[in-house]
C-alpha positions in Angstrom: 193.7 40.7 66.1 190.0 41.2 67.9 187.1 42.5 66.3 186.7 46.4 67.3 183.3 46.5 69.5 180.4 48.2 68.1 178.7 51.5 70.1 176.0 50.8 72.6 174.1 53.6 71.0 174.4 52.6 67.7 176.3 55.5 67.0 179.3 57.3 67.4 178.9 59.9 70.2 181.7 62.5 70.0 184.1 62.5 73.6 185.5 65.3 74.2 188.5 63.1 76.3 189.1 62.3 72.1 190.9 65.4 71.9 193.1 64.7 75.1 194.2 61.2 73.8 195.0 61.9 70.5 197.2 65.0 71.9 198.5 62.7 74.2 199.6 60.3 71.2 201.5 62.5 69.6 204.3 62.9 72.4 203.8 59.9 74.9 204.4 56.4 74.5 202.1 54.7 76.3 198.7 56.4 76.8 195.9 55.1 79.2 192.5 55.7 79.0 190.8 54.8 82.5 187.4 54.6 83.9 184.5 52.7 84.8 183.4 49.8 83.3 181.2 50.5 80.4 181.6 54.0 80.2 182.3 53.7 76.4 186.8 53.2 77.0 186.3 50.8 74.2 184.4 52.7 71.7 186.8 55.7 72.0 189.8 53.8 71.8 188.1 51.6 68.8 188.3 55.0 67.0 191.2 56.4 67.6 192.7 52.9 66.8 191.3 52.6 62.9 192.4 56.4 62.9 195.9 55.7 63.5 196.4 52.1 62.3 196.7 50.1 65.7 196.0 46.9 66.0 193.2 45.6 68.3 193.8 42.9 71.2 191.1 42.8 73.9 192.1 40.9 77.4 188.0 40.5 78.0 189.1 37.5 75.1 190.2 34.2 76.6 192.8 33.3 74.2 194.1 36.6 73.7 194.2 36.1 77.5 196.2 33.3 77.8 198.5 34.5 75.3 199.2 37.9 77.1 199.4 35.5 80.5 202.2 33.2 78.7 204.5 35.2 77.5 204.2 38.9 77.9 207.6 39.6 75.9 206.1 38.4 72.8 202.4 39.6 73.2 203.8 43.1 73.3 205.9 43.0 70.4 203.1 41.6 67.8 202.5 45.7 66.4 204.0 48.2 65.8 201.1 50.1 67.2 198.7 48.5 69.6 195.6 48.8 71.7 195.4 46.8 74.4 191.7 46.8 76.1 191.1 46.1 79.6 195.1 45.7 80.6 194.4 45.7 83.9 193.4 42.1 83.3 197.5 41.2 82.8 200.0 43.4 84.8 203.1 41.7 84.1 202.0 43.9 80.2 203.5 46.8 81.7 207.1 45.7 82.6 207.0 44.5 78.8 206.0 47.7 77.9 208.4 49.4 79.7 210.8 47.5 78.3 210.3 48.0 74.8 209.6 51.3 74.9 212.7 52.1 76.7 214.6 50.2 73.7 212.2 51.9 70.9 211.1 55.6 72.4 208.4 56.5 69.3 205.6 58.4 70.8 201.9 56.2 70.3 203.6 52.7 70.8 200.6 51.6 73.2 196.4 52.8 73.8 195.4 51.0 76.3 192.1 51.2 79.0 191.9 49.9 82.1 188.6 49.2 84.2 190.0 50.0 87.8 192.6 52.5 88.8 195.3 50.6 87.3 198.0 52.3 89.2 196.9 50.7 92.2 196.8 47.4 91.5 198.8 45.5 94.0 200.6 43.0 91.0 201.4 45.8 89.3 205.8 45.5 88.8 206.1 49.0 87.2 204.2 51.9 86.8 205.7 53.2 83.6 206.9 56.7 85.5 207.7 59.4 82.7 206.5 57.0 79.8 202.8 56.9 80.2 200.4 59.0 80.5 196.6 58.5 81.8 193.4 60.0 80.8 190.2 59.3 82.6 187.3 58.7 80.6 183.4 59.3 82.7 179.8 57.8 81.9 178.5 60.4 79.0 178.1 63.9 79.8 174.8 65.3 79.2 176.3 67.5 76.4 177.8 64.5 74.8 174.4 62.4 75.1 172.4 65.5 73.3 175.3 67.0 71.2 175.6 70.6 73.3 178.5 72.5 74.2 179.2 71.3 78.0 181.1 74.2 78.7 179.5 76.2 81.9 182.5 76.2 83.8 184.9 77.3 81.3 182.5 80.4 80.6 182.6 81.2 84.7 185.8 81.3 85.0 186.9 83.3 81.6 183.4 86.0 81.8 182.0 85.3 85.6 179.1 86.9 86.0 178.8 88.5 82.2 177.1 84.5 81.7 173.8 84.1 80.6 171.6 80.9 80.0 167.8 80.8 80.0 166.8 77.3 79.4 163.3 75.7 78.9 164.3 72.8 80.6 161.5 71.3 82.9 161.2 70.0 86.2 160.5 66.6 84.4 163.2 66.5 81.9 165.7 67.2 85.0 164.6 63.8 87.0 164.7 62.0 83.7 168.6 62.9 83.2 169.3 61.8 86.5 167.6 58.6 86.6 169.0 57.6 83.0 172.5 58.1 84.1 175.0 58.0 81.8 176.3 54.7 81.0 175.8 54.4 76.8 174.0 50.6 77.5 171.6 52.3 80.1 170.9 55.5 77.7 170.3 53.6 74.8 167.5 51.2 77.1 163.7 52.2 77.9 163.4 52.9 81.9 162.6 49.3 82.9 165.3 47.8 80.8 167.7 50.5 82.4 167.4 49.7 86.0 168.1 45.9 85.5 171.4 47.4 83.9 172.4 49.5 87.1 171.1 46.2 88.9 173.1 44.4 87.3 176.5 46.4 87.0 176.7 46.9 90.6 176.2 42.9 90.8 179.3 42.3 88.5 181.7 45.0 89.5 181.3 43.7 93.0 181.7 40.4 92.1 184.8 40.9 89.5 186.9 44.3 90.3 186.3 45.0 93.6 187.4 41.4 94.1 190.1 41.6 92.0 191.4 44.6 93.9 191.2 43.2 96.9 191.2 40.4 99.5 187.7 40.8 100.4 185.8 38.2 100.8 182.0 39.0 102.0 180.6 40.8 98.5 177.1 41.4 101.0 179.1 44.0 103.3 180.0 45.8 100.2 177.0 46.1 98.5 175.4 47.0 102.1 178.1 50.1 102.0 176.9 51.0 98.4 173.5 51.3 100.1 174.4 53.2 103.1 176.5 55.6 100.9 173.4 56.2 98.4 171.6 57.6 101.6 174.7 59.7 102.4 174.5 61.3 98.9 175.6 64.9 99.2 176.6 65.0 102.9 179.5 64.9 104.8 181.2 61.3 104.6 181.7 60.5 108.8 183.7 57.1 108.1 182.3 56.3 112.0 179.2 56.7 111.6 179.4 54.3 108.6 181.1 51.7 110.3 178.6 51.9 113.2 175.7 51.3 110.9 177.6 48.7 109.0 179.3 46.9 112.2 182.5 47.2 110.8 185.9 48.5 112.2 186.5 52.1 110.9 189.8 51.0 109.0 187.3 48.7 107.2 184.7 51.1 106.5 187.4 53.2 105.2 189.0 50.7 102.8 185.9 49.7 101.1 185.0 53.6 100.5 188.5 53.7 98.7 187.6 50.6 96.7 184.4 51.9 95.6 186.4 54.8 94.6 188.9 52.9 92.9 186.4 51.0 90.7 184.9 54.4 89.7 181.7 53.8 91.3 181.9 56.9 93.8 183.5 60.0 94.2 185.0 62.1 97.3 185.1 65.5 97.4 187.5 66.9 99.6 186.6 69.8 102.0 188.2 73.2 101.1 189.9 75.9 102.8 192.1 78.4 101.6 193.5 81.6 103.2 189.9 82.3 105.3 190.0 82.7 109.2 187.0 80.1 110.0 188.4 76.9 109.8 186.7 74.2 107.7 185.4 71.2 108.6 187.6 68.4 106.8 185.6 65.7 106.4 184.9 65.0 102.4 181.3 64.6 101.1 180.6 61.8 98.8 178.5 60.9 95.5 178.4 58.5 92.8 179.5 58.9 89.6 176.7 57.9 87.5 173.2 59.8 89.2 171.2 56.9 87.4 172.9 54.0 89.4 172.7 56.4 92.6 168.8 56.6 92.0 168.5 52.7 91.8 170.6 51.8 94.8 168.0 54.2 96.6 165.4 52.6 94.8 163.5 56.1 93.2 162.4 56.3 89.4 160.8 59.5 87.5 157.5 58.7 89.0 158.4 58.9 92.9 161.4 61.9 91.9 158.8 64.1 90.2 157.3 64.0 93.5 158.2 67.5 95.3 158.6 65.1 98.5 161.3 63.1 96.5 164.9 63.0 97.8 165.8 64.7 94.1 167.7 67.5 96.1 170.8 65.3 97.0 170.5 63.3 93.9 170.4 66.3 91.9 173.5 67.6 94.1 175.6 64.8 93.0 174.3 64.6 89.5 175.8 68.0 89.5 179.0 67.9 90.9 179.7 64.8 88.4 178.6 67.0 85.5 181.4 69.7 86.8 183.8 67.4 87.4 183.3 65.8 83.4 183.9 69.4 82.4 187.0 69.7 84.3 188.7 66.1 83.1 189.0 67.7 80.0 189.6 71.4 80.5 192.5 72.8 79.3 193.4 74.3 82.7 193.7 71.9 85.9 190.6 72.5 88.4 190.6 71.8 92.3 186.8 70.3 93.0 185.4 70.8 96.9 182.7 71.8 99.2 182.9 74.6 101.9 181.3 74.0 105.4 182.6 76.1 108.2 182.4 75.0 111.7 179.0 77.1 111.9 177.5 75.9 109.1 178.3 78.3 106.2 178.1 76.3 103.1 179.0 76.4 99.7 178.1 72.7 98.2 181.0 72.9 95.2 184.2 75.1 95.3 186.3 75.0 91.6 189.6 76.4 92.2 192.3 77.2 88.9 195.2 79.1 89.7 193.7 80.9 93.1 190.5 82.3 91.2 187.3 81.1 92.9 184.2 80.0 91.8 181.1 79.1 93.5 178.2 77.0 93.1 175.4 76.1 94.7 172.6 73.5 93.7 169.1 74.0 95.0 166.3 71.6 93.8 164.1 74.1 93.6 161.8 76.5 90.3 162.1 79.7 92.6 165.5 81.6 94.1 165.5 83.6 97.3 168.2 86.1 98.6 169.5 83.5 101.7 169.9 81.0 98.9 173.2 83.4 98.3 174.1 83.6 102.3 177.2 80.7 101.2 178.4 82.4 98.4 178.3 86.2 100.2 180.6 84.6 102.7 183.5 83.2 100.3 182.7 86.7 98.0 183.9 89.0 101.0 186.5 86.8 102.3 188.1 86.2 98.5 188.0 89.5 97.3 189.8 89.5 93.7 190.1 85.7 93.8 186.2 85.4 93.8 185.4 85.3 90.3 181.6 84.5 90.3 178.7 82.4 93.1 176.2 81.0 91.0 172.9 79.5 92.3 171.6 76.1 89.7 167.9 76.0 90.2 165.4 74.0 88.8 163.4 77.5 87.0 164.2 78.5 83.5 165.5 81.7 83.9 169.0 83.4 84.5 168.5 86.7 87.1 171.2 88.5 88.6 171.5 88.7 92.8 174.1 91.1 92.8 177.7 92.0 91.9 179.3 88.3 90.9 176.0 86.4 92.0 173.9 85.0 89.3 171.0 82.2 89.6 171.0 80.1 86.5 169.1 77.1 85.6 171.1 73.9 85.9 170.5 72.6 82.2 173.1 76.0 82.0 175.9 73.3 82.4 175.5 72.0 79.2 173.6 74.4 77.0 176.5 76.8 77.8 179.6 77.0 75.4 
């Protein structure tokens, strides 16, 4: 058996995808935790594993390696419960799995975490339908990094416009957030330290997961995408106009935005529409998932963000939306994410749908709130009716103020200072 790693941060920072696996445990037989490399799979699993006796075999190990490469049968079979890191490495594992646990149905058999959207993995022979379950694991929530209650969208949607947050959260302490990220090794560094990190992690995830994903052969074209996509941060993704920049076919452009995706370095966020006569434009918008490598592939710090010239507003957008979504991944109830743009240019920048009940928010990189910044929001409140539940306006000021039946302005540290 491998050594279980040690924490980045030198401590144990509580998940709240914990809850989800150890549910998940207790009635699946194969349970994967997925994300992005680094994002602290390991250290979750580590403890779930000494809590429930399983045995540790990590595939980042070149003998453990080899042995899972020469004889999968075998490797599978070696405990009774087992955690197998970074399985993604071995995909003949998971017709061995499905073997055995076909033969031997107890719920827990396998934790395993993957590094890449496993499930798409060309060599993969089975896909354990009805005997696994997955559970995708972010970069650390801002709750999680300071130990708050990360529940703002939970509150929305059970006591709309009843919520309440002042904050006394600065301007400063904002572009800090975003430029840290949160990746445990980046957290844990001082600033300098932390952008040779995201230097570096783009670097190797080219070079090793995109690669293994897929035939591609020119690693420059694909960190030149990263770079045009950094400058598209909170806009409307137009696959042609990426392709022109790049000089690549559209087809092209498109597959390396879905293998971007698929190593968990970016997000798309579908365009919404739902019962409302103007119809929406379709095109997603796109962000990264970590705000900190978004603000070193477009090359800003604290000192040039703090600037009120500063390209924070799309960087705080997608710093944002990734915060939402975190809160969502674990949410007891499942949660449609989009943005709203209608053909003339009514917006809503993030749409969080559960069980036909709206909510809306907007993000504005900004200490002071005026009435138009609610023009979006008015819109999908009269068109909704009953199904609006509440518009909410994050700014960059301190205080929460009302705008109006189900409109509320509330300071964005709200996210995770609410529970």
């Amino acid at each position: 058996m491998n050594g279980i790693p040690q924490p980045p941060l030198g401590r144990i920072v509580h998940r709240r995808a914990s809850k989800l696996v150890d549910e998940a445990l207790q009635d699946t037989r194969v349970v994967l935790v997925n994300g992005a490399r680094q994002c602290g799979k390991s250290t979750l699993v580590a403890e779930t594993a000494r809590s429930i006796g399983a045995d540790w075999f990590s595939l980042d190990r070149g003998a453990t390696l080899e042995a899972a490469r020469h004889d999968p049968t075998t490797f599978v079979r070696q405990s009774d419960r087992m955690v197998i890191d970074e399985v993604q490495r071995v995909p003949e594992l998971f017709l061995a799995m499905k073997e055995l646990v076909d033969t031997e149905p107890s719920p827990g058999r396998f934790l395993l975490t993957g590094s890449a959207r496993v499930l798409g993995l060309k060599e993969l022979p089975d896909t354990l339908a009805g005997r696994m379950e997955t559970i995708e694991l972010w970069p650390l929530s801002q709750g999680e990094i300071d130990g708050q209650p990360d529940g703002l969208i939970d509150r929305l949607f059970r006591d709309g416009p009843d919520v309440r947050n002042d904050s006394s959260e600065t301007r400063d302490g904002y572009v800090s957030r975003i430029v840290r990220g949160g990746f445990p090794e980046a957290v844990a560094r001082d600033p300098k330290r932390r952008v040779r990190f995201h230097q570096a992690y783009v670097s190797d995830l080219i070079n090793r997961d995109v690669m293994q994903l897929s035939t591609i052969e020119r690693g420059h074209q694909m960190r030149a995408m990263l770079d045009v996509l950094a400058a598209r941060t909170g806009q409307v993704l137009s696959i042609n106009s990426v392709a022109r920049d790049l000089n690549l076919a559209n087809s092209t452009a498109l597959s390396y935005v879905s293998l971007l995706e698929e190593v968990f370095l970016i997000k798309r966020l579908p365009a919404w529409s739902r019962n409302v006569k103007t119809r929406a434009v379709n095109a997603p918008k796109v962000a990264f998932v970590d705000s900190g490598i978004a603000a070193t592939l477009l090359g800003e710090d604290a000192a040039s963000l703090i600037r009120m010239d500063s390209q924070i507003g799309p960087l705080l957008e997608g710093f944002v939306w990734m915060e939402v979504a975190r809160q969502c991944s674990w949410s007891d109830d499942e949660t449609l994410l989009a943005h709203y743009r209608t053909r003339d240019q009514v917006e809503v920048d993030l749409i969080a749908e559960r069980h036909r009940r709206v909510v809306g928010i907007e993000v504005k990189a900004s200490a002071t709130i005026r009435g138009e910044d609610f023009r979006g929001l008015r819109h999908l409140a009269e068109r909704l009716g009953d199904d609006f539940v509440v518009g909410v306006v994050l700014y960059l000021g301190q205080q929460a103020l009302s705008f109006g039946p189900k409109l509320l302005a509330l300071p964005v540290a709200s996210l995770w200072e609410v529970g």
